[in-house]
C-alpha positions as YAML, in Angstrom:
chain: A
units: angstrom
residues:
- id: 1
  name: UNK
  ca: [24.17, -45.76, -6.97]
- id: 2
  name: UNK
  ca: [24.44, -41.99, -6.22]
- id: 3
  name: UNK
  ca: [20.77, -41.90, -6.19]
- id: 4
  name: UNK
  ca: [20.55, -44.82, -3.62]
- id: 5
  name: UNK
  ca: [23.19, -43.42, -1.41]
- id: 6
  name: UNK
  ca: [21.67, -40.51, -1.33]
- id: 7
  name: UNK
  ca: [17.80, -40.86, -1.10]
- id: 8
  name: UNK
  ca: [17.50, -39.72, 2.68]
- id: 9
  name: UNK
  ca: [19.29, -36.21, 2.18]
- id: 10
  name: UNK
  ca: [16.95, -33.36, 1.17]
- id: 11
  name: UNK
  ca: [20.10, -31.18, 0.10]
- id: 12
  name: UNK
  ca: [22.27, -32.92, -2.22]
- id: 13
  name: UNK
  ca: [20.67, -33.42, -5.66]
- id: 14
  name: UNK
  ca: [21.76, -36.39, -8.00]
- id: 15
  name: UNK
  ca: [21.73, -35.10, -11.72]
- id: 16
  name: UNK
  ca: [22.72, -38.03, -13.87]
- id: 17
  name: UNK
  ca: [24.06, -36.29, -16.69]
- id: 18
  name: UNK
  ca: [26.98, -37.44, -16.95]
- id: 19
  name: UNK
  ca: [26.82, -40.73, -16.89]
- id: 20
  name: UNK
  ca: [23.74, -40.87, -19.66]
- id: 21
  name: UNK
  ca: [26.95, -40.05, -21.77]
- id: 22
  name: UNK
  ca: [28.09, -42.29, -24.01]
- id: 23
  name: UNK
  ca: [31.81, -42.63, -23.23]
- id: 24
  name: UNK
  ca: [33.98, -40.90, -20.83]
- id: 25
  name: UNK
  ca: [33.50, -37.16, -20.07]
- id: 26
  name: UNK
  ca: [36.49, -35.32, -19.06]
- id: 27
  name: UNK
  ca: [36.13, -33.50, -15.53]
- id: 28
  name: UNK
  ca: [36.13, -29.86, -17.27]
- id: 29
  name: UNK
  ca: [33.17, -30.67, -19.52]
- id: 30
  name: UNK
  ca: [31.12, -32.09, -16.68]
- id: 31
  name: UNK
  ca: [31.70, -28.82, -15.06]
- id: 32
  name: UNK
  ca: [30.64, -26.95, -18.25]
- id: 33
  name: UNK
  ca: [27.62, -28.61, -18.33]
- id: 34
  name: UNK
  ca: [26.49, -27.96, -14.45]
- id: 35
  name: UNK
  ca: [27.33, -24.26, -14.58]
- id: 36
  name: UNK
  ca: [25.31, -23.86, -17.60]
- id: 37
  name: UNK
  ca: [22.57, -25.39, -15.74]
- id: 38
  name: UNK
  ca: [23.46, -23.07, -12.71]
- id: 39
  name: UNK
  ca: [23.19, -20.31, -14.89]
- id: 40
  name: UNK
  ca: [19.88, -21.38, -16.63]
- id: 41
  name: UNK
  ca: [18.39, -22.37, -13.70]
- id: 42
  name: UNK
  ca: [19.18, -18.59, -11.92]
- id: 43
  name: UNK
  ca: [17.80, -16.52, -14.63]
- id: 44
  name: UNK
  ca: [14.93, -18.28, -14.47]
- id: 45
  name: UNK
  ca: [14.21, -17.33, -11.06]
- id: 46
  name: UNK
  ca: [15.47, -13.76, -11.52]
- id: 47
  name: UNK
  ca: [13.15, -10.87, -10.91]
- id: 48
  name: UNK
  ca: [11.60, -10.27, -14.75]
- id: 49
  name: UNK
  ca: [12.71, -6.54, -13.95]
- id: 50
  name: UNK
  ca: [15.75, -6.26, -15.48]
- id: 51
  name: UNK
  ca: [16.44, -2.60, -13.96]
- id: 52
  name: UNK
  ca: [16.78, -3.53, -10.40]
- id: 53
  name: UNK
  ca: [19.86, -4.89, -8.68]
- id: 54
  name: UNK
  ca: [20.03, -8.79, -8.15]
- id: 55
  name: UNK
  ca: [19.78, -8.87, -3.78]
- id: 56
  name: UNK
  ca: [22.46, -10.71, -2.30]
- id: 57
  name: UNK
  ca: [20.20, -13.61, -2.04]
- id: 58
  name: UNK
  ca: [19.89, -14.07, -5.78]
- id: 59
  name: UNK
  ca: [23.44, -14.62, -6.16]
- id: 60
  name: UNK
  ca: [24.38, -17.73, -8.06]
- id: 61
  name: UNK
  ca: [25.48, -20.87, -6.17]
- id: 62
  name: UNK
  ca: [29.54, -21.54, -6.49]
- id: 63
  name: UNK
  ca: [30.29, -24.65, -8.48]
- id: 64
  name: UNK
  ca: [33.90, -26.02, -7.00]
- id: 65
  name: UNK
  ca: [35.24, -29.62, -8.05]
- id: 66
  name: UNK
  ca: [35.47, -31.71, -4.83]
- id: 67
  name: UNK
  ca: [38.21, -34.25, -4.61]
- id: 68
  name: UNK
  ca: [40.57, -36.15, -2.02]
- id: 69
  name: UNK
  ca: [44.49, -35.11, -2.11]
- id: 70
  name: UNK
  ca: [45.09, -37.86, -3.56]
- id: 71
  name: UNK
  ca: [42.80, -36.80, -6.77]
- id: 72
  name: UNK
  ca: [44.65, -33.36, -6.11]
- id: 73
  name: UNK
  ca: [48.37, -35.13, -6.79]
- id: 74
  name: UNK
  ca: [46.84, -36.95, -10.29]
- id: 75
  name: UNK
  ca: [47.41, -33.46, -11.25]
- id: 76
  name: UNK
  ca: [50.96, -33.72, -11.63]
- id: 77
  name: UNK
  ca: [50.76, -36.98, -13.27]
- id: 78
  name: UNK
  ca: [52.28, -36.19, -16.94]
- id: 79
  name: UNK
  ca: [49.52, -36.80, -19.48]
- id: 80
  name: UNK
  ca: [46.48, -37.25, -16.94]
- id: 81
  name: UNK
  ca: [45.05, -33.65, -17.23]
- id: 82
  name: UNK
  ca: [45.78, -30.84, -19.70]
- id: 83
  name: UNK
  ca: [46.83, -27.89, -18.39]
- id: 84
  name: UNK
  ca: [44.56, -25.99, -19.75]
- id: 85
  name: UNK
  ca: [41.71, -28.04, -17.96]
- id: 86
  name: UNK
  ca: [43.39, -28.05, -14.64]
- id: 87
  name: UNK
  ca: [43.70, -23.93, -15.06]
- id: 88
  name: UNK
  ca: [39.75, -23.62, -16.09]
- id: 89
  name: UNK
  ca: [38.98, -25.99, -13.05]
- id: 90
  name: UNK
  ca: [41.02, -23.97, -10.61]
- id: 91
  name: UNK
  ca: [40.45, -20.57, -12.58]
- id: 92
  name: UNK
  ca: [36.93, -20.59, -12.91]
- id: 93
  name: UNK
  ca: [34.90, -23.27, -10.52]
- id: 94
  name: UNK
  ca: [37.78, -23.70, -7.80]
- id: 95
  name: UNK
  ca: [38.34, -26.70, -5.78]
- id: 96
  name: UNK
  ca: [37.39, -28.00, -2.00]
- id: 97
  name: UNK
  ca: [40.56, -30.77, -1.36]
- id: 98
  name: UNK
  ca: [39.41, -33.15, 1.28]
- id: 99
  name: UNK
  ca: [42.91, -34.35, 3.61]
- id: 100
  name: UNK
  ca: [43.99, -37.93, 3.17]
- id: 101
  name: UNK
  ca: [46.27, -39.77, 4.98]
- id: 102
  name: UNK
  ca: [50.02, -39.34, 3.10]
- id: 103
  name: UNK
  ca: [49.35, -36.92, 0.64]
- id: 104
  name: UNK
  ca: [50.73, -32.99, 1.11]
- id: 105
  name: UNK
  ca: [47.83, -30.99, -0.78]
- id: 106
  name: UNK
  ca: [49.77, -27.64, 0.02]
- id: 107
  name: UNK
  ca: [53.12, -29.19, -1.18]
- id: 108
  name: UNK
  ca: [50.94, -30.17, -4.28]
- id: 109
  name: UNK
  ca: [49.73, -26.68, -4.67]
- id: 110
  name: UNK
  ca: [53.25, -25.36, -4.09]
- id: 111
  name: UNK
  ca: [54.52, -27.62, -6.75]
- id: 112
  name: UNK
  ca: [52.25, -26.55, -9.80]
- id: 113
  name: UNK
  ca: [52.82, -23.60, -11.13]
- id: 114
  name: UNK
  ca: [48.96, -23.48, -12.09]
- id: 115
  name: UNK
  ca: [48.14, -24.09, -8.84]
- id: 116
  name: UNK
  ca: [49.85, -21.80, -6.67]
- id: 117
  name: UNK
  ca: [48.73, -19.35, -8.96]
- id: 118
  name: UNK
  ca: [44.95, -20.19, -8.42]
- id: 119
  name: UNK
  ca: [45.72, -21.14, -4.88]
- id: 120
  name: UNK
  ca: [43.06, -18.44, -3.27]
- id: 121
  name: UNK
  ca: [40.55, -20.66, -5.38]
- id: 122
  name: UNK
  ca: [41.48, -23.75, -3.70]
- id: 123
  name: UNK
  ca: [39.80, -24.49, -0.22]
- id: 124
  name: UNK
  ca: [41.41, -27.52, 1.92]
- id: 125
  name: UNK
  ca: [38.79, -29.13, 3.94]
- id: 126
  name: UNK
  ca: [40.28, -30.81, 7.27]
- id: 127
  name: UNK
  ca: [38.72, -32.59, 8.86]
- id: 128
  name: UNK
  ca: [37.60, -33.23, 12.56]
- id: 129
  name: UNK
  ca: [37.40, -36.48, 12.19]
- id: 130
  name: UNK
  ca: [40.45, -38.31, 10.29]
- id: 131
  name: UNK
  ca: [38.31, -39.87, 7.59]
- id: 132
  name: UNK
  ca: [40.58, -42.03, 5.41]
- id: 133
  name: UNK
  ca: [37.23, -43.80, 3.18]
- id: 134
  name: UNK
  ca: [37.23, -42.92, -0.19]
- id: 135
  name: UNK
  ca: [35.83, -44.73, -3.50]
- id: 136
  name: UNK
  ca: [39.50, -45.37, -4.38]
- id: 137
  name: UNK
  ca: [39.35, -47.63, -0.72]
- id: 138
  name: UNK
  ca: [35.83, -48.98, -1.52]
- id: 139
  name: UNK
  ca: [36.85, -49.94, -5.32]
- id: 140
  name: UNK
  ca: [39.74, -51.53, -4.16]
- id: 141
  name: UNK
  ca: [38.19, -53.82, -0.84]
- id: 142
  name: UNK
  ca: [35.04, -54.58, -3.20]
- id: 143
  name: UNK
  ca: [37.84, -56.29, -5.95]
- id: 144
  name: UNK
  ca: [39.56, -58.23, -3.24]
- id: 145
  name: UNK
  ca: [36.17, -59.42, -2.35]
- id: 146
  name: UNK
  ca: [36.26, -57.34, 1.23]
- id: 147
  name: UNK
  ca: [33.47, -56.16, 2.94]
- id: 148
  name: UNK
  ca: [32.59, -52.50, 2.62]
- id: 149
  name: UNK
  ca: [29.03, -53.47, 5.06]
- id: 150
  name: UNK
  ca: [28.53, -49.69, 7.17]
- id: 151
  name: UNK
  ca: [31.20, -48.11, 4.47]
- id: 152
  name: UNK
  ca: [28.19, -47.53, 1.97]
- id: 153
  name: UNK
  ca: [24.43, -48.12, 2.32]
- id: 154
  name: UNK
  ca: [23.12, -51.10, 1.94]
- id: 155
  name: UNK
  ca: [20.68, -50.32, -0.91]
- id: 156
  name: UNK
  ca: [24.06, -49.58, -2.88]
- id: 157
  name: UNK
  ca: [25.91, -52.71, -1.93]
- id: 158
  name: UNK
  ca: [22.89, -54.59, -3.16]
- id: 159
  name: UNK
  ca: [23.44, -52.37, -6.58]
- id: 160
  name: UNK
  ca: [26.87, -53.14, -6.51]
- id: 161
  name: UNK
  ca: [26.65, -57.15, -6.59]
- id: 162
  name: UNK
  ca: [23.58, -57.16, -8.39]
- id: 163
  name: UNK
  ca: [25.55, -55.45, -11.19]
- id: 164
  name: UNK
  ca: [28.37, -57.62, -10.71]
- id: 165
  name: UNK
  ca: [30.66, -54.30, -10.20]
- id: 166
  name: UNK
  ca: [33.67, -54.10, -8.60]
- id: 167
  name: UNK
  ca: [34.78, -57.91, -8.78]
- id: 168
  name: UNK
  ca: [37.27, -60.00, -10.16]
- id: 169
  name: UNK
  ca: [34.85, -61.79, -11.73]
- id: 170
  name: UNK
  ca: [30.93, -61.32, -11.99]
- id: 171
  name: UNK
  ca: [30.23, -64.63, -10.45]
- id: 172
  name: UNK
  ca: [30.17, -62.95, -7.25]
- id: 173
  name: UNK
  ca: [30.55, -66.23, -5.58]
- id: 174
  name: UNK
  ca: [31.41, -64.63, -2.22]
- id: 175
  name: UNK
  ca: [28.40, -63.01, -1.42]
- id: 176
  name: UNK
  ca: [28.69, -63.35, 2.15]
- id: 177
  name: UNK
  ca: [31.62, -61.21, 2.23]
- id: 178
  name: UNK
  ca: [30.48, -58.44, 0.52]
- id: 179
  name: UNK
  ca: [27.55, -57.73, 2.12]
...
C-alpha cells in the first residue's frame, strides 16, 4: 500500500523491510535496521581516501521516528514501550511529533522523565493547515464501512478491499461505500 500511495513522489523511498518480517517488529528494531542501512549505504559513497575530511555534503542523513501526538502519549501507556526503547528512540534517532487535535505533545514531553530529558531531540511539527487524518482515522472509518474516497489514493483503496482489510468482515458487501 505504501508503494501505491506513494508511486508519484520521487523523494520518499518505500523499503519493505519490515513488513517481509515474519511477526511483529518492535519500533526500535525497525530503526536499527534503517540506520544500518544509512550507514552502509554512506560509506559506500565515501571518498575511498580515508585521509581527507568527509565535506559537509557527505554527512549522513538523520533518521527521526515520525508519529502523531497521539502515538507520542502511547508512550506513557504502562507496558506499551520499554523504557529503554523509548530512551534509544529519543536518544539516538529523535522524533518529528505531528499536532493532533486534543493531545498536549509538550505536556507529554513534560510528563516523562525520558522525554524531557531528550526533549532537544524531539521536533514538533505544526502545522499550517489543521490536518486531523491519520491511519488511526482511516482504520477506524474503513471498519465502520465509511468512505475514506480523496483521504487515500485510489490505487490503495482498491488494495484495501481487494485484500479484504480493514472490515468487519471480508465480504466487503458495501463496496459502494468504500470507494
Amino acid at each position: 500500500m505504501a508503494r501505491l500511495a506513494l508511486h508519484t513522489s520521487d523523494w520518499i523511498r518505500v523499503d519493505p523491510w519490515e513488513s517481509e518480517q515474519a511477526q511483529w517488529t518492535e519500533t526500535v528494531k525497525v530503526l536499527r535496521h534503517h540506520h544500518s542501512q544509512l550507514l552502509k549505504s554512506s560509506s559506500q559513497v565515501e571518498d575511498p581516501d580515508p585521509s581527507k575530511t568527509p565535506s559537509a555534503s557527505a554527512a549522513l542523513p538523520e533518521l527521526k521516528l515520525l508519529c502523531g501526538a497521539d502515538v507520542l502519549k502511547t508512550f506513557q501507556t504502562p507496558n506499551l514501550w520499554k523504557d529503554e526503547h523509548i530512551q534509544e528512540i529519543v536518544e539516538k534517532f529523535g522524533l518529528v511529533c505531528v499536532s493532533r487535535s486534543g493531545h498536549d505533545p509538550k505536556g507529554y514531553i513534560l510528563d516523562s522523565p525520558i522525554l524531557r530529558q531528550f526533549q532537544h531531540n524531539i521536533h514538533l511539527a505544526r502545522e499550517p493547515i489543521q490536518n486531523e487524518i491519520s491511519a488511526t482515522y482511516i482504520r477506524k472509518a474503513l471498519g465502520q464501512g465509511q468512505s475514506v474516497k480523496y483521504l487515500l489514493p485510489d490505487a490503495v483503496i482498491t488494495y484495501i478491499r481487494d485484500h479484504g482489510l480493514y472490515s468487519n468482515d471480508s465480504s466487503w458487501k458495501g463496496k459502494g461505500k468504500i470507494s
